[in-house]
C-alpha positions as CSV (number, residue, x, y, z in Angstrom):
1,X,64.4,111.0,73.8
2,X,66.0,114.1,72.1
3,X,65.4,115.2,69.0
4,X,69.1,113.5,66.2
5,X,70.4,115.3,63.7
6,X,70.1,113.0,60.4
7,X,73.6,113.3,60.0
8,X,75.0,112.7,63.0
9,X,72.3,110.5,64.6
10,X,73.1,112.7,67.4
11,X,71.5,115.3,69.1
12,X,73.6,118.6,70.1
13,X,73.3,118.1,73.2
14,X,75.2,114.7,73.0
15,X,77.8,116.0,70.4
16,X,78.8,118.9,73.1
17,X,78.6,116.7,76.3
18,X,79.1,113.4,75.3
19,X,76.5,111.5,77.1
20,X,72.5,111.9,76.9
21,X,71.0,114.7,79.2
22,X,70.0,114.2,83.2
23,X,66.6,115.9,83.9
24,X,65.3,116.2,86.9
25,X,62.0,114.1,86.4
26,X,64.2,111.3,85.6
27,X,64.9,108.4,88.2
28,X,68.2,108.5,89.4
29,X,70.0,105.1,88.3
30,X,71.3,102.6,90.4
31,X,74.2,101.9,88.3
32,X,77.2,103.5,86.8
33,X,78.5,102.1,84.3
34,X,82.2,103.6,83.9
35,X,84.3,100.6,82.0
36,X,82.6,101.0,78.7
37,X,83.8,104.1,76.5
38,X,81.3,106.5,75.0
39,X,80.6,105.4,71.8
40,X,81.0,108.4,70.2
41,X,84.4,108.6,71.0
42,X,85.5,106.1,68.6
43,X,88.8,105.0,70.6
44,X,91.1,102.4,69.2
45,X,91.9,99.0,71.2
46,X,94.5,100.4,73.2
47,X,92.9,103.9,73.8
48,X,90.2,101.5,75.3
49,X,91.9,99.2,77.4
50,X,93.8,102.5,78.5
51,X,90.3,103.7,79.2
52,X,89.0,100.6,81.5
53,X,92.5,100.6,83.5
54,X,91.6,104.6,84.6
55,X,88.2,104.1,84.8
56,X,88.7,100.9,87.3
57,X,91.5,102.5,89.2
58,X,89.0,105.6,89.6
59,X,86.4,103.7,90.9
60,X,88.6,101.7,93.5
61,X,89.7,105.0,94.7
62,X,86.2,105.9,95.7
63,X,85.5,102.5,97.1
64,X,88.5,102.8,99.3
65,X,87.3,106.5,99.9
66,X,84.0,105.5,101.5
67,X,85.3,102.5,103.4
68,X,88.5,103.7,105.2
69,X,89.2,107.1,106.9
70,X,91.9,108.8,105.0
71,X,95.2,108.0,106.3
72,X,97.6,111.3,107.7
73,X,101.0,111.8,109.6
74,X,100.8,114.2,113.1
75,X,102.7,117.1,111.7
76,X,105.0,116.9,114.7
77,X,106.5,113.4,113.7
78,X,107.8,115.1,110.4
79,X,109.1,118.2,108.9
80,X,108.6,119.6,105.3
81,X,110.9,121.6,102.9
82,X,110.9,122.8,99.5
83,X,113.7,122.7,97.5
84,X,113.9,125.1,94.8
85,X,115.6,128.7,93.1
86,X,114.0,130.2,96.2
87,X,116.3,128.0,99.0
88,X,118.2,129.8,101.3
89,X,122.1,128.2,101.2
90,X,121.7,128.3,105.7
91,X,118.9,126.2,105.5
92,X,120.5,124.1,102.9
93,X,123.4,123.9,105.3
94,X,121.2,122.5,108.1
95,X,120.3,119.4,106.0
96,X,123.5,118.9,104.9
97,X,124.2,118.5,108.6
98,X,121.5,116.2,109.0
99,X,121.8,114.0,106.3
100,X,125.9,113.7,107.2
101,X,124.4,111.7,110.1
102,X,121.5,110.0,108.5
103,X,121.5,106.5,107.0
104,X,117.9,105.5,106.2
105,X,116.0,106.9,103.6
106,X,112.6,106.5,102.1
107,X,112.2,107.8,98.6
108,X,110.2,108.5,95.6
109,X,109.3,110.4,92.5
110,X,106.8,112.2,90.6
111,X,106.6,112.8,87.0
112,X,104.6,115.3,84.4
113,X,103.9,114.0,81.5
114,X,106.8,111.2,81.6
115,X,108.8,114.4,82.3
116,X,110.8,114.2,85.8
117,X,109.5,116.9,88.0
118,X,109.8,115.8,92.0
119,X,112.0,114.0,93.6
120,X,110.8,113.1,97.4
121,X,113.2,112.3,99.9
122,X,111.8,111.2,104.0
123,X,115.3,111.2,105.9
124,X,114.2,108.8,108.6
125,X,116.1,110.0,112.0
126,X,113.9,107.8,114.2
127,X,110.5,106.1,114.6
128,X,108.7,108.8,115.7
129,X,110.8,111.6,113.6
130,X,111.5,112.4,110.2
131,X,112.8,115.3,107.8
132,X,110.7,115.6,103.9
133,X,112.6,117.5,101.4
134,X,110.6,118.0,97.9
135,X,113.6,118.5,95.1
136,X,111.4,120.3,91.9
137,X,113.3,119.6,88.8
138,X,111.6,122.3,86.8
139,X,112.6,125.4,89.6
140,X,116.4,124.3,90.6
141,X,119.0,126.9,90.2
142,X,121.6,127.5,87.2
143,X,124.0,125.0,87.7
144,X,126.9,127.7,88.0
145,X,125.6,129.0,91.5
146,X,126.5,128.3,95.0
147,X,123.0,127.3,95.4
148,X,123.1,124.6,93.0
149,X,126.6,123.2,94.5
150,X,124.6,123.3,97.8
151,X,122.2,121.1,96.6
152,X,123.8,119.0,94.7
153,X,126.5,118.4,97.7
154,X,123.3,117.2,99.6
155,X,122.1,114.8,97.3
156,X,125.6,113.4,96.8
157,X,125.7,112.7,100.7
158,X,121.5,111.0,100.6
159,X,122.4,108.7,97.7
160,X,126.2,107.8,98.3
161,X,127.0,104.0,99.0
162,X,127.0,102.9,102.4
163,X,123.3,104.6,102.8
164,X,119.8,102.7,103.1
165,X,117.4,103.6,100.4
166,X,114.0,102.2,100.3
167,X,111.1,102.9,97.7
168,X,107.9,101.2,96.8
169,X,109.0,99.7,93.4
170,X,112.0,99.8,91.1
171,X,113.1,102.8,92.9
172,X,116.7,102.3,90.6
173,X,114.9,103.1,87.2
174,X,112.7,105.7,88.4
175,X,116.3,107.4,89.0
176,X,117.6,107.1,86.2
177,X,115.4,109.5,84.9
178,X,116.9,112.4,86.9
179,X,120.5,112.0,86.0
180,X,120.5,114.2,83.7
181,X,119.9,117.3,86.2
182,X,123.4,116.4,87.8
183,X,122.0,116.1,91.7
184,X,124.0,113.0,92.3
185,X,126.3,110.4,90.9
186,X,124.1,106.9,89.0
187,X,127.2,105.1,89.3
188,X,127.9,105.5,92.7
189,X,124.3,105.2,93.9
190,X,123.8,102.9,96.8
191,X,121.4,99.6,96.0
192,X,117.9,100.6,96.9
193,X,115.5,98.0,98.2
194,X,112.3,97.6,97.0
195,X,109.8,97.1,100.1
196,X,107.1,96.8,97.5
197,X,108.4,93.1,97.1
198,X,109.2,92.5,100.1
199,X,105.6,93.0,101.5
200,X,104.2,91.0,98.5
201,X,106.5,88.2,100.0
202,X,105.3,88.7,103.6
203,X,102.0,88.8,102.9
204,X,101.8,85.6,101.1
205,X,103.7,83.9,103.6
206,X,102.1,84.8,106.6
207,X,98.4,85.1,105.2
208,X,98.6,82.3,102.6
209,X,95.8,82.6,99.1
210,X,92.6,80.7,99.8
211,X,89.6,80.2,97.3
212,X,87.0,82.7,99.6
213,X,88.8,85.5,98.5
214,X,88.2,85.4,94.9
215,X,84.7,86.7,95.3
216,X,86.4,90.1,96.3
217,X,89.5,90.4,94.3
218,X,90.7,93.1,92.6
219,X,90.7,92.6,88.8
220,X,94.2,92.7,86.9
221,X,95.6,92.3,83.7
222,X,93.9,93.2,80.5
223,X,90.1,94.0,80.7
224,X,89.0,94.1,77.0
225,X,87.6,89.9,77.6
226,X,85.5,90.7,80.7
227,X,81.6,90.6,80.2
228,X,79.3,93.1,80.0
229,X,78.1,92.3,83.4
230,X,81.5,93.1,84.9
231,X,81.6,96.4,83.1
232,X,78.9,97.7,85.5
233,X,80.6,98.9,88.4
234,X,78.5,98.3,91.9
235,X,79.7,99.7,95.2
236,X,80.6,97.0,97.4
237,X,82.1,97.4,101.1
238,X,83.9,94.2,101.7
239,X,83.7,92.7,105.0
240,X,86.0,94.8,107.9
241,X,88.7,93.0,110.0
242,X,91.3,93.5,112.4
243,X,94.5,91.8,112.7
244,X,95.4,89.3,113.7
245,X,92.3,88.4,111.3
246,X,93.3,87.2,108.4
247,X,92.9,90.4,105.3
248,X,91.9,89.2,102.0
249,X,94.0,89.4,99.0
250,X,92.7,92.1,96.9
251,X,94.6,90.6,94.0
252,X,93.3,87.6,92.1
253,X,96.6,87.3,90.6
254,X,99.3,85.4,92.3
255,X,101.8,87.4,90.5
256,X,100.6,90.8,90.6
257,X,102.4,93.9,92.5
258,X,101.0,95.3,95.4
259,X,99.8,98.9,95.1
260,X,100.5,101.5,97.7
261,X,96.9,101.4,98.1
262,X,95.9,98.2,98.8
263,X,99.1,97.7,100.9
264,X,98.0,100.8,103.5
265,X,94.5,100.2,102.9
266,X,94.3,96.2,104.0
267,X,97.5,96.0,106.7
268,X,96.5,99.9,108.2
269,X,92.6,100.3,107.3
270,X,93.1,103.7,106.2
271,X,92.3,105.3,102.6
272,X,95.4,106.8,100.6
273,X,93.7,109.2,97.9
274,X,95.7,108.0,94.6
275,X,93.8,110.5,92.2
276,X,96.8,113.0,92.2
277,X,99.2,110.9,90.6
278,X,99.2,112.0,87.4
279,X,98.7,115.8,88.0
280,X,101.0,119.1,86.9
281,X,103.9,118.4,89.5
282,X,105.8,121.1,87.5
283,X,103.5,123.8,88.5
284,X,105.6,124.8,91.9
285,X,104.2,123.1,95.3
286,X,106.6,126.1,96.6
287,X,104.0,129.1,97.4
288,X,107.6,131.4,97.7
289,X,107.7,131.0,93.7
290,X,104.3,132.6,93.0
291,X,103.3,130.4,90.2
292,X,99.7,130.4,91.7
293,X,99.0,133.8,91.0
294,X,97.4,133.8,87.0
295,X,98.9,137.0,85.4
296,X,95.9,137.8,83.1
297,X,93.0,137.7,85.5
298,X,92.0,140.2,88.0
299,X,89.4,140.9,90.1
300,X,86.6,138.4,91.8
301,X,88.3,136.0,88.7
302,X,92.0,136.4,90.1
303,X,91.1,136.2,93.7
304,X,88.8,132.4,93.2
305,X,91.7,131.6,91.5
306,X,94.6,131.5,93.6
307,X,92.7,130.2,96.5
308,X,91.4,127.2,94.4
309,X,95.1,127.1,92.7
310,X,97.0,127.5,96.4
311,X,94.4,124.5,97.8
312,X,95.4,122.2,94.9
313,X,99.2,122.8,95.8
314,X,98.0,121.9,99.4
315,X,96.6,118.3,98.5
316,X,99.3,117.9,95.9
317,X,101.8,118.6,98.8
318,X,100.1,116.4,101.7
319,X,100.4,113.3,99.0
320,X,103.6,114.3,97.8
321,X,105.2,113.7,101.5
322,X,102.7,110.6,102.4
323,X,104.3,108.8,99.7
324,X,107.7,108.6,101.1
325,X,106.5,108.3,104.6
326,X,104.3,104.9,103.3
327,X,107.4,103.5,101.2
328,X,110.0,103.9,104.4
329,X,109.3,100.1,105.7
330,X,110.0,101.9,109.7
331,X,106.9,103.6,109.1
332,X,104.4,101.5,107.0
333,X,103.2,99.6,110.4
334,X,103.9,102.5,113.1
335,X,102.1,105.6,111.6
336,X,98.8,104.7,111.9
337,X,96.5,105.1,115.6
338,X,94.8,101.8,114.8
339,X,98.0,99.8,114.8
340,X,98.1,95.8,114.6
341,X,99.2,93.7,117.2
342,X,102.7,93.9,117.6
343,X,102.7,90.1,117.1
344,X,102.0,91.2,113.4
345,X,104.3,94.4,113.9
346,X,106.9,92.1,115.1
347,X,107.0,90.2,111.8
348,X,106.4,92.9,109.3
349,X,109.2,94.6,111.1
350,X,111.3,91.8,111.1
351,X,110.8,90.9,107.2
352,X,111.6,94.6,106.0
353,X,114.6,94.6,108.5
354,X,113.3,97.0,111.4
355,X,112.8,96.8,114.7
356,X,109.5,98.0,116.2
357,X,108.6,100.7,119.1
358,X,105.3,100.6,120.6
359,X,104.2,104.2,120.4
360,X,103.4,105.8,123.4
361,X,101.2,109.3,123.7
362,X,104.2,110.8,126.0
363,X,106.5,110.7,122.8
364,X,104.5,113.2,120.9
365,X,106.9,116.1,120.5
366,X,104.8,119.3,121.9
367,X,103.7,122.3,119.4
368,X,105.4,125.5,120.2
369,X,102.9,128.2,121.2
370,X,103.2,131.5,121.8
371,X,102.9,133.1,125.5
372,X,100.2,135.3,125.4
373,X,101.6,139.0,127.2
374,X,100.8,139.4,131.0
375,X,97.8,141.4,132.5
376,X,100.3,144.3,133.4
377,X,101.6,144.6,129.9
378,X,98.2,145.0,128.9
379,X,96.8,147.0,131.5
380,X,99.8,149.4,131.3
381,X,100.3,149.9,127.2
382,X,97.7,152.7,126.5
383,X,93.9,152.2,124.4
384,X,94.1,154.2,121.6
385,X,90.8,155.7,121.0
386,X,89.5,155.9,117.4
387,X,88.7,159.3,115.9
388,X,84.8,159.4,116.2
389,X,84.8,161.7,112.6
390,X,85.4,159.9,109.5
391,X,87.6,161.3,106.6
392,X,85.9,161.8,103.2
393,X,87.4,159.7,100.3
394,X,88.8,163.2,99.2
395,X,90.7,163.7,102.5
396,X,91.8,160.4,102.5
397,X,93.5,160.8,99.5
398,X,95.1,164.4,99.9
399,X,96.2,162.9,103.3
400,X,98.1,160.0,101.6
401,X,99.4,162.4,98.7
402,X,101.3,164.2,101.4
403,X,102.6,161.2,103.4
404,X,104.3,160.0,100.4
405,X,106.1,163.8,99.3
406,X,107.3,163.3,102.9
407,X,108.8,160.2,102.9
408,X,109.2,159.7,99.3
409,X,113.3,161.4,99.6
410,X,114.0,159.3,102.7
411,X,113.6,156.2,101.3
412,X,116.8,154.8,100.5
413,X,119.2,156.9,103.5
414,X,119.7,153.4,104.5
415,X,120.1,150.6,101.5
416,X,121.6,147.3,101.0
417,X,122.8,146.8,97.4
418,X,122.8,143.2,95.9
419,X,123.4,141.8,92.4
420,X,120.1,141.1,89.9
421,X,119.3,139.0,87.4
422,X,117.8,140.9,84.5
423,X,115.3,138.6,84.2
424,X,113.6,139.1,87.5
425,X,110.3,141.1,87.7
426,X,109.5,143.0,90.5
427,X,107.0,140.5,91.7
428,X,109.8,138.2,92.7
429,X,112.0,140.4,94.3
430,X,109.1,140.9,96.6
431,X,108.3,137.5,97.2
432,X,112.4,137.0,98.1
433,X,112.3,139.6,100.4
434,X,109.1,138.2,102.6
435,X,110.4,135.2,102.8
436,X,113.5,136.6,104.1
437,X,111.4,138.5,106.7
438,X,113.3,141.6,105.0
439,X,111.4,145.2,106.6
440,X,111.8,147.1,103.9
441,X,110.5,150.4,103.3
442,X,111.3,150.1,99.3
443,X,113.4,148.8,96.6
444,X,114.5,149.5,93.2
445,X,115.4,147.5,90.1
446,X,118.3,148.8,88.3
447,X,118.5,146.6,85.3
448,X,120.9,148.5,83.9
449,X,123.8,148.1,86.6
450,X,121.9,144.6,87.2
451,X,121.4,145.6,90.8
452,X,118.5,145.9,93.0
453,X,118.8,148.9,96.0
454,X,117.3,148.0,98.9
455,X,115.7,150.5,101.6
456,X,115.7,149.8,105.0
457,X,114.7,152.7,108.2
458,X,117.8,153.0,110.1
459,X,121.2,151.8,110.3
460,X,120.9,148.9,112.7
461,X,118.7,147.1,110.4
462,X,121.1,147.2,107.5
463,X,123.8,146.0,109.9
464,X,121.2,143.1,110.7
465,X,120.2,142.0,107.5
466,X,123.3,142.6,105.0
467,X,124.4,138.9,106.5
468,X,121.2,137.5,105.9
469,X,120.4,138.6,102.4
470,X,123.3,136.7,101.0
471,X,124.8,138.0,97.6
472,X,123.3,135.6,95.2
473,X,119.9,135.6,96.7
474,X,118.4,137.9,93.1
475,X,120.3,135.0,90.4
């Protein structure tokens, strides 16, 4: 027992961390007791309800976690864009193509802080095939650009009438919410249906409710009237199955909404990680816009983090597009290697208005790899032999000096001259130009003529890349 102030009738320790301190001669406990608030919090009623409904939604994640392997999509049965200031108009012109010949789409959103911020889009082109576009509210264009038209005429074409839209709830009202950006018309909006219901009606149908499987249902509803003894959450691993077996209900609620979750984790057997879903979805999942890199740190400090920044980007990312990919009802029951019988396919298919493909391993689509050169390309290109004496630090550094009075008036003799907005830095130009693959030797920001100049070596790579770097590319 530590020592309490007579104040506080707490110790420090308690007032800093919360909690009472974890030595190492204690006896680990065999309980964790996460539905009761800290007491020194002092929360109001609804602050603790709020605070039972995360904690319990927590600690099914990690039950889920330790029971199923964690679902994932070969990255050969979809591809992945971002959608941003940082979109080239030719690949924007590619999906328009697409989606003009696309009718099925899967779709969902993602907000920050009950702020719109992604909007996910899986255009479904077949069972084993899919395109992921991942709209961010918070990095789209000025609305006076060709950029913005460009992507604004390709939501007008995904959400026009006459399309298939389906989400894993109301997907109608979570739309509503991004009218306001001007991507695509409300009234015109094609009637989305919500496979979230659907399922819940399948599933009681074809595996009706019995009384065993309220010994492992999930609670719902309000928590604040359960005992104390209920408060003390206990890992359980309910018992496995395969269809045709009959899954228990993890709802003890007749009326209650399927989760996501639950749906993939009792018809696939695989774990969907939910504890990304309220996370900073306006922080750029695009790597192009360089919102990873922290502008006051440097050093050992800067470099940790932008590769702990650029890994949470990753996971935000990989459930960003499994979202969609879940919610399409063509995927829900095909995705996964463990799939059900196709008796059960069969019906799930039929009830979300699908019909099912076995999957075969000969319809994997082949990765693209590179030929490795032939033994007389490498027999014949010469070994360069390293210089056995090495340069002092001083020689290394009048060497360079001289380099760069050499080349320093050569390096615009072949430039490519392109409007700027003044309110680019010099880190983004950069950034534009290697993702454009661009080989330049330098460039320079004229703010004052709102230009940026361009150098490139010789003549033939201007003439190559003054079509690619298109004239709005710096807005």
């Amino acid at each position: 027992m530590l020592w309490q102030h007579s104040t506080t009738n707490y110790s420090p320790y308690e007032l800093q961390f919360g909690r009472q301190p974890r030595l190492p001669t204690d006896s680990p406990s065999q309980y964790l007791n996460l539905s009761v608030p800290p007491a020194h919090l002092a929360l109001t009623s609804d602050q603790r309800n709020h605070y039972k409904t995360a904690t319990r939604k927590a600690s099914r994640n990690e039950q889920l976690r330790q029971q199923y392997d964690a679902f994932d999509v070969p990255k050969s049965q979809y591809e992945l864009y971002h959608i941003d200031d940082c979109t080239t108009i030719e690949l924007l012109d590619q999906l328009i193509q697409m989606a003009s010949t696309t009718h099925i789409y899967s779709i969902d959103t993602e907000c920050d802080k009950q702020f719109p911020a992604l909007l996910q889009i899986e255009a479904v082109i077949s069972d084993q095939q899919s395109t992921i576009t991942l709209i961010k509210m918070a990095y789209l264009p000025s609305q006076s650009t060709i950029l913005f038209d460009k992507i604004q005429q390709l939501c007008g074409i995904i959400f026009t009438t006459g399309n298939k839209l389906y989400g894993w709830g109301p997907l109608k009202k979570e739309l509503s919410a991004f009218v306001k950006y001007r991507l695509f018309d409300y009234s015109r909006l094609s009637i989305p249906s919500d496979v979230q219901g659907e399922f819940k009606d399948w599933f009681d149908r074809v595996f009706p409710r019995t009384e065993d499987e309220t010994q492992y249902t999930e609670p719902s509803g309000n928590d604040q009237d359960q005992d104390q003894d209920e408060n003390v959450l206990t890992i359980l691993t309910p018992p496995t199955f395969d269809l045709p077996t009959k899954p228990i209900n993890p709802y003890s609620d007749p009326k209650a909404t399927w989760s996501l979750q639950n749906a993939v984790a009792v018809i696939l057997n695989r774990f969907l990680d939910k504890s990304f879903t309220i996370s900073r979805w306006a922080c750029g999942l695009d790597s192009l816009l360089g919102t990873y890199i922290h502008p006051k740190l440097v050093g050992s400090a800067r470099t940790n983090d932008i590769r702990q920044q650029l890994t949470r980007r990753e996971n935000l990312v990989a459930y960003a597009h499994h979202q969609p990919i879940l919610a399409s009802s063509s995927r829900i029951v095909t995705i996964t290697p463990r799939t059900p019988p196709p008796s059960t396919l069969a019906a799930i298919s039929n009830v979300l208005g699908f019909d099912y493909e076995d999957i075969s391993d000969d319809d994997e689509i082949p990765s693209a790899q590179s030929k490795p050169p032939s033994t007389e390309q490498r027999s014949s290109s010469p070994v360069k032999q390293k210089h056995s004496q090495h340069r002092t630090a001083a020689s290394k550094k009048r060497r360079n000096y001289i380099r760069r009075q050499h080349r320093r008036p050569h390096r615009f003799d072949h430039t490519i001259v392109r409007h700027l907005n003044t309110n680019l830095h010099h880190q983004d130009v950069k950034r534009r130009l290697r993702h454009l693959q661009v080989p330049y030797v330098h460039f320079r920001l004229d703010k004052h003529r709102n230009r940026v100049v361009i150098g490139l070596k010789t003549d033939a790579l201007v003439a190559q890349f003054n079509g690619t770097i298109r004239h709005d590319v710096f807005h």
